[in-house]
N, C-alpha and C positions, 0 to 999 in steps of 0.2 A: 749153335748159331749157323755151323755151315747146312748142317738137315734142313734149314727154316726155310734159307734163300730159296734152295731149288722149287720148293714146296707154294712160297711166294710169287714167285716169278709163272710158275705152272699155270697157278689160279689169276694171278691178273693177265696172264696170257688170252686164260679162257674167256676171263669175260670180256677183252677185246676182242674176241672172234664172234662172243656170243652179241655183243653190241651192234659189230660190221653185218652181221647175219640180218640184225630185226631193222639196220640202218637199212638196208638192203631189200629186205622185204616190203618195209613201210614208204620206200621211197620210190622205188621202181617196179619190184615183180607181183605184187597185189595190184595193181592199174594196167601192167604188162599183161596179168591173166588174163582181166578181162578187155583187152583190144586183142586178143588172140583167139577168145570165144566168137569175139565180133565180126573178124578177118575170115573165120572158117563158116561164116553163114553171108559171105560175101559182101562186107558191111567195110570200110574204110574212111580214112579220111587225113587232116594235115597233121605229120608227124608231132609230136609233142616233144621240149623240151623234159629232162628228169625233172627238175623242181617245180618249174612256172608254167607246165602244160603248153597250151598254146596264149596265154596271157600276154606275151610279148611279141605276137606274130598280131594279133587283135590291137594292141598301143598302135602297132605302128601301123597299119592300115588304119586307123581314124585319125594319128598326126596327120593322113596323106589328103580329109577332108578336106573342104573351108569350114572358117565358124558357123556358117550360116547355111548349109548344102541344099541341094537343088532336090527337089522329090517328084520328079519326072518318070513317071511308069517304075522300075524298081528302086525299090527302100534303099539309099545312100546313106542314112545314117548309121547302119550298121554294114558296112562294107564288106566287114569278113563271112557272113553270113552269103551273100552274093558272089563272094570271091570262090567260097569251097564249094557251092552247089553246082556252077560253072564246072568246076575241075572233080568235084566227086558226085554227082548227083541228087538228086533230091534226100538221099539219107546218107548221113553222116554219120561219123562222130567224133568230135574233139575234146576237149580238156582244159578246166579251171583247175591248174595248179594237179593236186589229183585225182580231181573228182572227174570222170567219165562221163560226158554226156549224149545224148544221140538225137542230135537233128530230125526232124520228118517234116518236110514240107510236102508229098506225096496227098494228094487228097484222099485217097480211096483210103488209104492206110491211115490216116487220120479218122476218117468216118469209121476204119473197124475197131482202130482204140476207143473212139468215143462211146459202141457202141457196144466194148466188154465190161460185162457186169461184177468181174469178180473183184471182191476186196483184195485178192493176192495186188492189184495192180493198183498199189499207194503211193503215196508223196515220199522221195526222195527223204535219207536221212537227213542228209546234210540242213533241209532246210530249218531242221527244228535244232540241229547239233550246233550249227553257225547262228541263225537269227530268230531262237527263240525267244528274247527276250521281246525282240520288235513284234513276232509273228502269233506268238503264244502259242495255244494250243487249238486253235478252231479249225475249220474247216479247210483251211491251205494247207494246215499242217498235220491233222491228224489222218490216221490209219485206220483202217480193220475195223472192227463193233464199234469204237469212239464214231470213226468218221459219219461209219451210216445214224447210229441214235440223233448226231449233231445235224446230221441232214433232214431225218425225221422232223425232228422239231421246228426247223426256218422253213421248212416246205411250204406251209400254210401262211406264212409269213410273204411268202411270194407267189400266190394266187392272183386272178389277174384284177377281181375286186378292190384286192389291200393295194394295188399297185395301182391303180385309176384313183385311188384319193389322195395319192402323192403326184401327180402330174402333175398338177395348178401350181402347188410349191415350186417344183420343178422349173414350171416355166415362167412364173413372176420370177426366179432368182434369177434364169436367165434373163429375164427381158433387165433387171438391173443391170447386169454384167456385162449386157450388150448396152447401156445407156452411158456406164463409167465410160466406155471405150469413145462411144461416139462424142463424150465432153473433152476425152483428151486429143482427141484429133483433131476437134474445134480449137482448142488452145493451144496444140502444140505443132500441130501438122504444117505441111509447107503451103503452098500454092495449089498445089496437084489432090493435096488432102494425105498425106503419105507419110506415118511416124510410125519411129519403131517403137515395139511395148512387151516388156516383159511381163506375160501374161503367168507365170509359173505363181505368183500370190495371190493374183486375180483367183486361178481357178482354183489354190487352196480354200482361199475366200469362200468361194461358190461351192466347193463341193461341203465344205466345215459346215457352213447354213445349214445346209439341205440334210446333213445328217443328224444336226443337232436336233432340229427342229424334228427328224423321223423316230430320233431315240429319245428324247425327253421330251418331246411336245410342248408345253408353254416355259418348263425351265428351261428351254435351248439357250440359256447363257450359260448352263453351265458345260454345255460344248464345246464353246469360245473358250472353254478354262483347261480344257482338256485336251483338243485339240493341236496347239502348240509346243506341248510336253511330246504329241506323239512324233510331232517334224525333228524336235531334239531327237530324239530317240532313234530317227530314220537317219540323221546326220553324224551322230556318235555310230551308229553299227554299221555307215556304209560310205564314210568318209575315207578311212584309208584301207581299202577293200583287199581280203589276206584268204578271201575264200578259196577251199582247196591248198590250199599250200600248207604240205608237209610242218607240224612241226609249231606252225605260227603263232599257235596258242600258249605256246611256250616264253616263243624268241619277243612277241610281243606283247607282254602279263600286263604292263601299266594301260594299255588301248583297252584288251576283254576286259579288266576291272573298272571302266568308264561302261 
């Protein structure tokens, strides 16, 4: 019995060290490397928290909004966007939880991603590791020989022909869309003509039409069926949002299994 203890104690030793080691690795020095690859090509930006990145520095610059913000020459709805270009320049880079991101508002530099052909330069893992369920596998999300064959094929789909016999739709749903609005300002508006309208069903509305109608052409009711399911779907994967953060898939199993 006494042989056993030491022999116990050794091994659950080890693996609290070997635990603190990959807690360590997976929490701070794999995101650490790479803001340190970032740093030495002259690339910075606002410090991150270990666990929540800059997630909490982002709360609290949009608490600092109104409900309703003013969009006079720069974008006020996202604040911290404005806040670190100000303080670090046109390129950044901050952090969801631990996921590393990098800013470019720079133009030129935008024109020369746009205009690199290589598949090395894919979509991000996370978006298919986090929101594949919403995102699937198409063209947001896929990579390498997927991405290009997937491209191949809708290419023709969006020639400038196939796209001049969907205008008319186009603009009959608008001119509805613009009709709803103009009945409820008749009815509801003041004196001055002046009501507020939450357009966010409105333009689910108009945009659900106009796809149904593009993807199944006279069944576009069965769009209206499908449709709905995909706004659940967009509400369960991005209601209570754990993107980047260490772990979360764990600490939160009853949210992923929704």
């Amino acid at each position: 019995m006494e042989d056993i203890f030491p022999l116990f104690f050794s091994t659950a030793l080890l693996l609290i060290c070997v635990f603190l080691i990959f807690l360590y690795y997976g929490v701070w020095w794999k995101h650490e490397r790479c803001r340190i690859k970032l740093r030495k090509q002259g690339i910075t930006g606002p410090p991150p928290s270990v666990i929540f990145g800059n997630i909490p520095e982002m709360k609290r610059m949009e608490s600092q909004i109104s409900d309703t913000p003013k969009i006079d020459g720069c974008l006020t709805v996202l604040p911290y966007f404005q806040h670190w270009t100000n303080n670090y320049g046109k390129l950044f880079r901050f952090a969801l939880g631990g996921i590393q991101l990098l800013y470019v508002s720079n133009v030129e530099m935008v024109k020369e991603i746009s205009r690199f052909r290589s598949l090395e330069l894919g979509k991000p893992a996370y978006l298919q590791n986090e929101r594949g369920a919403l995102l699937g596998k198409g063209l947001i999300t896929a990579n390498g020989a997927a991405w290009s064959h997937q491209r191949k094929t809708i290419t023709p789909q969006l020639c400038t022909e196939k796209i001049k016999d969907m205008v008319k739709l186009m603009v009959e749903s608008g001119n509805v869309l613009v009709e709803t609005w103009e009945k409820i300002i008749e009815s509801e508006g003041d004196d001055n003509g002046i009501v507020e309208i939450m357009v966010d069903q409105h333009m689910r509305n108009f945009t659900s039409y106009i796809a149904s109608k593009m993807i199944f052409g006279n069944d576009h009711h069965k769009g209206f069926k499908i449709f709905p399911k995909c706004q659940a779907l967009i509400e369960a994967t991005g209601g209570a949002t754990t993107l980047g953060i260490p772990f979360s898939r764990y600490v939160i199993y009853r949210k992923f299994l929704e």
